[in-house]
C-alpha positions as CSV (number, residue, x, y, z in Angstrom):
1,X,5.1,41.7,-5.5
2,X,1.5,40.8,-5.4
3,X,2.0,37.4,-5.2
4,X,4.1,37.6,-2.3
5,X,1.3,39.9,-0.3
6,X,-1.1,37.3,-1.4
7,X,1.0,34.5,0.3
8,X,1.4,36.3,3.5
9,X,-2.5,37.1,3.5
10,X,-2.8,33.7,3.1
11,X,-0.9,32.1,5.8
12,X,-2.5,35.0,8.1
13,X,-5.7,33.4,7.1
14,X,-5.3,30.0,7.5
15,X,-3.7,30.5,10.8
16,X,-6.6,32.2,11.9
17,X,-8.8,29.4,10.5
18,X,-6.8,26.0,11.5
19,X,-6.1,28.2,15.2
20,X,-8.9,26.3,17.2
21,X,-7.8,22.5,15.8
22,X,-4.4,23.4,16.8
23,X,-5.7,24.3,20.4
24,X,-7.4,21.1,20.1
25,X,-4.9,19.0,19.6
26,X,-2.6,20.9,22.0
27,X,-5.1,20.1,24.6
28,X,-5.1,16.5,23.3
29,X,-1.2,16.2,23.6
30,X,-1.3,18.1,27.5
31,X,-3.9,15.7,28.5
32,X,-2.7,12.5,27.2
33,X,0.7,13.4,28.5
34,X,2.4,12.7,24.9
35,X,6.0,12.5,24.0
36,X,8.0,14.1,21.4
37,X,6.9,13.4,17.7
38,X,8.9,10.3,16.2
39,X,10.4,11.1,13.3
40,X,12.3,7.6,13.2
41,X,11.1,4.5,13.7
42,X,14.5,2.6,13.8
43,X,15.9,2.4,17.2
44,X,14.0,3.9,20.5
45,X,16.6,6.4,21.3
46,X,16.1,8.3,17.6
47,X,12.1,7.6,18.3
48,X,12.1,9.5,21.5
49,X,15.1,11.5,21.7
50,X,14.0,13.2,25.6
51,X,13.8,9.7,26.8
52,X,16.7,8.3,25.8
53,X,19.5,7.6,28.7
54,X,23.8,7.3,28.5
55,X,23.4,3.6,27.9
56,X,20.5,3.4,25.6
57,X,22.7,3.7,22.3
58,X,24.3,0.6,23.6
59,X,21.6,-1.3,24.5
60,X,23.1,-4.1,22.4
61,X,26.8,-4.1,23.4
62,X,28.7,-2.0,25.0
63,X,31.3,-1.7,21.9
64,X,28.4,-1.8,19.5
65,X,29.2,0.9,16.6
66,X,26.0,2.7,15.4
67,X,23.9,0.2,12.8
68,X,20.8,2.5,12.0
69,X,21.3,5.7,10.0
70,X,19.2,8.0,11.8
71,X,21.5,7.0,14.6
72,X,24.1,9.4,12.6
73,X,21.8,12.4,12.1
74,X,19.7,12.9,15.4
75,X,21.8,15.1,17.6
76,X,22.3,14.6,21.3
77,X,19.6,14.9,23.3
78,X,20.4,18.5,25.2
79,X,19.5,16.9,28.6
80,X,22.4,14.5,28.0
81,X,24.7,17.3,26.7
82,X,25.7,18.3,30.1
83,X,26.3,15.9,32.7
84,X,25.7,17.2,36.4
85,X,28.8,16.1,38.5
């Protein structure tokens, strides 16, 4: 049980400490105008999932079945969930 308090103290601390680097970077990303982190570095749309398009999966062909694996585990974009008719 007092391990567990000391974890929570902990991560109470060190948010406290690393808070102003955070804010930092923040400020970095707002000003820079950065994207979404890439987690993938196969194909653009699993890269930057909130700029990918409709087409952009088949960039190559339109009958193209998906050839990179993150392909299968990045979901759908939720701007391209919906379509607006």
């Amino acid at each position: 049980m007092l391990l567990t308090g000391l974890i929570f103290v902990h991560a109470r601390v060190r948010e406290h400490l690393d808070m102003p680097l955070l804010n930092e970077r923040a400020e970095i990303v707002k000003v820079l105008g950065l994207t979404d982190l890439c987690l993938f570095t196969e194909a653009r749309y699993t890269r930057h999932p909130s700029l990918a398009d409709m087409a952009t999966a088949f960039q190559d062909h339109p009958m193209s079945l998906e050839h990179f694996p993150s392909g299968a585990i990045v979901p759908v974009p939720p701007h391209l969930k919906y379509r607006i008719k």
